[in-house]
N, C-alpha and C positions, 0 to 999 in steps of 0.2 A: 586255463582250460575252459571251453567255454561250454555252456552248461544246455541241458539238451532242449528242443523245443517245446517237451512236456513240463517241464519244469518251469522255465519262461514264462508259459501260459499260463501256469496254474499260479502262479507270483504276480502276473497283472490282474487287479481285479476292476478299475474302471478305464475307460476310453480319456488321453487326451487330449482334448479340445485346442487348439493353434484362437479359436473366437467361440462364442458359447452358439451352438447349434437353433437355428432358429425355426425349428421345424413342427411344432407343437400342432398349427394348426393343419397341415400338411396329413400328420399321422392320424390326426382327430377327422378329417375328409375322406382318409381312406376307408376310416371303418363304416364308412357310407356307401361305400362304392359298392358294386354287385358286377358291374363291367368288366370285362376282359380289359376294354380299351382304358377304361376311368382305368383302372389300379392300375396297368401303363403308364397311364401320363404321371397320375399321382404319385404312385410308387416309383418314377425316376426324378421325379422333382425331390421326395424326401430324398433318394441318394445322392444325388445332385448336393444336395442341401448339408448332408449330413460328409460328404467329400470336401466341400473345401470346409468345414468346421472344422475337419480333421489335419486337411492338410493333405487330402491322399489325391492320386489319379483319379478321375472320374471310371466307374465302372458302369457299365450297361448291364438295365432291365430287357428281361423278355417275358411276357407273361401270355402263356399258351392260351389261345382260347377256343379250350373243350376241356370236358371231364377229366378229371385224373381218376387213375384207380386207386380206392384205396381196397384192404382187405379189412372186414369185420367179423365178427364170431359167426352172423346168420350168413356170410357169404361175402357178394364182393358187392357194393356199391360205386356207382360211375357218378362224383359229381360235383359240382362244383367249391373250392371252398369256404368254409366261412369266412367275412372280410377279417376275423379275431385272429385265424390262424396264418390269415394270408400276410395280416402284420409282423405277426410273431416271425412267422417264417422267413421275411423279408428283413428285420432285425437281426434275425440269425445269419444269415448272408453275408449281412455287411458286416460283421463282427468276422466270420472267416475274410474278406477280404480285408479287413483291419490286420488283420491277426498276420497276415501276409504281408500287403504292401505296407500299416504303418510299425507293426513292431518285427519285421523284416524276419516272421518265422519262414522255414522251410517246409514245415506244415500246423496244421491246423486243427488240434488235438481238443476235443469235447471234456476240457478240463471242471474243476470248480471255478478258476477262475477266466473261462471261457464264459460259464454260464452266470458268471458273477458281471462281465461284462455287458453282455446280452440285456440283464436286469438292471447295470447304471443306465445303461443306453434306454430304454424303456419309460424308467422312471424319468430320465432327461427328459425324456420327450412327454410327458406327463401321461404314457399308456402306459405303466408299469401294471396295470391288470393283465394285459394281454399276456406276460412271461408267467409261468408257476409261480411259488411260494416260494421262498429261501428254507433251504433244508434248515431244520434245529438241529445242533447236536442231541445225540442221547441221554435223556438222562440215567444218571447213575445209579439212582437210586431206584428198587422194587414199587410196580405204580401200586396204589391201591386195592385195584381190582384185578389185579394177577395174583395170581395163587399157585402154587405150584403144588400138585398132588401126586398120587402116590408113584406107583411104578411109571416108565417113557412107553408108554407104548405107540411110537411113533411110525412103525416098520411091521410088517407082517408077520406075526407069530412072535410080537412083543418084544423084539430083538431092538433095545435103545442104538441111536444113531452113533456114529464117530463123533469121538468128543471136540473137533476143530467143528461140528456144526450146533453141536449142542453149544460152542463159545460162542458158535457165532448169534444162534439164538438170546442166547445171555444177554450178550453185547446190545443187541437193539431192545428188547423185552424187559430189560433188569437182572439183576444177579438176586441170585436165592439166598431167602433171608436165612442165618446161621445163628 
């Protein structure tokens, strides 16, 4: 039986390579670029580059040139983005189209090892800053400087929450020392 695409995804954790990707200086140029046109040309040469490493069909860049919207807490800002995220962003892409044309999902699920993908690919290409940090597991043990005191008074009129959030607290925070 063959097993679903979230699971698939989440079971690959790096991209691979058919010849080792030689793109280093490609991704280091982009984060120069400030151009609509430059991240164009640049940003289709990295896929370009990064498709036949792979072995995959060539897919096409389009890179809009004006403002995107984003939404902020003081309102909406129209503008351009950083060339950090435009990497990021542009790594993220090509990992759904990986995740498509080379491991022949039916979709493209924002797994751990989607995003474990993302940051081989990153690090390949020696911009592994541009991705987050790799999640730690939790630790298990009560940190130092948590304390847990008296009554929960987490809810209005001191009413402690459902104990599946109180675990779930536990769980990230520490378990209470006994």
């Amino acid at each position: 039986m063959p097993r679903s695409a979230y699971e698939r995804s989440k079971g690959v954790e790096t991209v691979s390579w058919r010849e080792f990707p030689l793109g280093k200086g490609i991704a280091l140029s982009i984060l120069e670029e400030s151009t609509a046109a430059g991240r164009q040309a640049r940003g289709q040469a990295l896929l370009d580059v990064l498709d036949a490493a792979a072995g995959l069909p060539p897919c096409r860049l389009t890179v809009a040139d004006r403002p995107q919207r984003h939404r902020t807490r003081g309102g909406r800002l129209q503008q351009v983005l950083a060339p950090k995220v435009f990497l990021e962003t542009l790594l993220h892409e090509w990992v759904h189209h990986y995740d498509f044309t080379g491991l022949q999902l039916d979709r493209s699920p924002h797994t751990s090892g989607f995003f474990n993908r993302i940051r081989d690919l990153a690090e390949t290409l020696g911009v592994g800053y541009v991705t987050p940090p790799k999640r730690e597991a939790p630790a298990a043990e009560l940190s130092e400087d948590v304390v847990i005191t008296g009554p929960d008074r987490l809810r209005p009129g001191g009413v402690p929450p459902p104990k599946w959030i109180r675990d779930q607290v536990l769980a990230l925070f520490g378990r209470p020392r006994t």
